[in-house]
C-alpha positions in Angstrom: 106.9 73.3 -9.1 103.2 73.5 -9.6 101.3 71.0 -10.4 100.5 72.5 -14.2 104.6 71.9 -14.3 104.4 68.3 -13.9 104.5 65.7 -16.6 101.7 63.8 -15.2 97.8 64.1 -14.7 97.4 61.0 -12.8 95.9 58.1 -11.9 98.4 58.5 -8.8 99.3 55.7 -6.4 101.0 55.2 -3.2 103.1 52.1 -1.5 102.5 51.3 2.4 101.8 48.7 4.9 99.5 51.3 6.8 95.6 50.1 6.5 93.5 53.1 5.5 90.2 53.8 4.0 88.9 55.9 1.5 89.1 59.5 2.3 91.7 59.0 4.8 94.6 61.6 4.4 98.5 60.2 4.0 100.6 63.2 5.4 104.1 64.1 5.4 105.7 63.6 8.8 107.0 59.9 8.8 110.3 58.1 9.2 112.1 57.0 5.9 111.0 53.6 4.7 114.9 53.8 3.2 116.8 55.9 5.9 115.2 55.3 8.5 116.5 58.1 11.0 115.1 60.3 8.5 111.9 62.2 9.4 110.4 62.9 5.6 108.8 66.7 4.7 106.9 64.7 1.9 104.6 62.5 1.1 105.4 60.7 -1.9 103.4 58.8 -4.9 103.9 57.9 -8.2 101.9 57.3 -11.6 102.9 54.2 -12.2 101.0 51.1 -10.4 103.7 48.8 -9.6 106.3 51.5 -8.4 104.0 51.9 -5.8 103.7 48.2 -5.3 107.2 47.9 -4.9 107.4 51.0 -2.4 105.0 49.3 -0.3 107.0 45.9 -0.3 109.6 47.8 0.9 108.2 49.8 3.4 108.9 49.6 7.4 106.7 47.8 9.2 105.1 44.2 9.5 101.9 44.8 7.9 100.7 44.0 4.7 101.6 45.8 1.8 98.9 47.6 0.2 98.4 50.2 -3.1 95.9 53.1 -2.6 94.6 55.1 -5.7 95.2 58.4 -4.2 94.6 62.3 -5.2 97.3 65.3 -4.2 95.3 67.8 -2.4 98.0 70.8 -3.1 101.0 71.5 -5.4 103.3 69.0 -5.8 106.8 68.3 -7.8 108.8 65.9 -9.1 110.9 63.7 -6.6 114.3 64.8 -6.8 115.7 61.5 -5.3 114.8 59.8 -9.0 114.6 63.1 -10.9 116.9 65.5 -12.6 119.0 65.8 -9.5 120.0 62.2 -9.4 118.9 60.6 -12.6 117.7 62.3 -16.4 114.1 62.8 -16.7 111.1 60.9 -14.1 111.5 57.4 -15.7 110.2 56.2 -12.2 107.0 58.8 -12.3 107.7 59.6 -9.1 106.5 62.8 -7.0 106.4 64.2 -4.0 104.1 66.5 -2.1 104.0 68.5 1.5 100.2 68.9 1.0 98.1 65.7 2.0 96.9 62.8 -0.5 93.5 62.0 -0.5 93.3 58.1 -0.5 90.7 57.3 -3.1 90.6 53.6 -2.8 92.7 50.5 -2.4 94.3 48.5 -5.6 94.5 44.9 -5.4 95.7 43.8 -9.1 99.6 45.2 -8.8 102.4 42.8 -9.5 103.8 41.4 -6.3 107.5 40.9 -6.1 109.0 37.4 -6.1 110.7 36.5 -2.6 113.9 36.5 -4.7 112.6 40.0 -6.0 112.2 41.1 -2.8 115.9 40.5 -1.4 117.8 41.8 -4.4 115.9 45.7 -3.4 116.9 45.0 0.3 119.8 44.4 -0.6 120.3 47.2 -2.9 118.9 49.5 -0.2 121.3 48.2 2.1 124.4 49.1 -0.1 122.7 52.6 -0.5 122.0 53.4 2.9 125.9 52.4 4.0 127.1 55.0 1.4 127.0 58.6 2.2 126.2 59.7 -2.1 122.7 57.8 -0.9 121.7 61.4 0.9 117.7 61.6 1.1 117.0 65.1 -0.6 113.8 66.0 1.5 
């Protein structure tokens, strides 16, 4: 899908704990935040603010979690794993890319999950990732 094919124009953001800068590139090549032993052949963003908040809550590592305005530098297409294959529609605004994305700058005023919050997603992921239907489509 080309980017003319996507529902959204942007602002785009993405969910880590890595600490990057502006003009930094995010690339493809990474382990799963949610399956681990998967390598991923995207990199993956979303238009909506908090969804990355919560992606970078959730993501692997000890650091902090951080949101990064970011830009795609190539064609990208809807996520599958929330999309049409999976789910009616992009109600999460989600997207994926193999081409880099351009961080822009860092976004401090997302809404941070309560510790409570937090658990219930482990959780869920936990359930998803012990049950084969929760397949990664990369």
């Amino acid at each position: 899908m080309l980017v003319s094919d996507v529902l959204d124009d942007g602002p785009f953001y993405h969910g880590t704990k890595a600490d990057v800068q502006a003009d930094d590139l995010l690339t493809a090549g990474f382990h799963s935040n949610y399956r681990p032993e998967v390598v991923m052949n995207h990199i993956y963003f979303t238009a909506l603010r908090d969804g990355a908040g919560l992606a970078a809550e959730l993501a692997a590592g000890e650091g902090v979690p951080r949101v990064y305005l970011v830009e795609p530098t190539g064609a990208f297409e809807n996520d599958p794993n929330v999309t049409d294959k999976k789910f009616p529609g992009n109600p999460t605004r989600s997207y994926r890319s193999s081409a880099p994305l351009r961080v822009i700058g860092e976004i401090t005023d997302w809404a941070r999950l309560t510790p409570d919050a937090l658990q219930s997603w482990r959780d869920r992921l936990a359930v998803l990732r012990a049950d084969e239907r929760g397949e990664i489509i990369n």
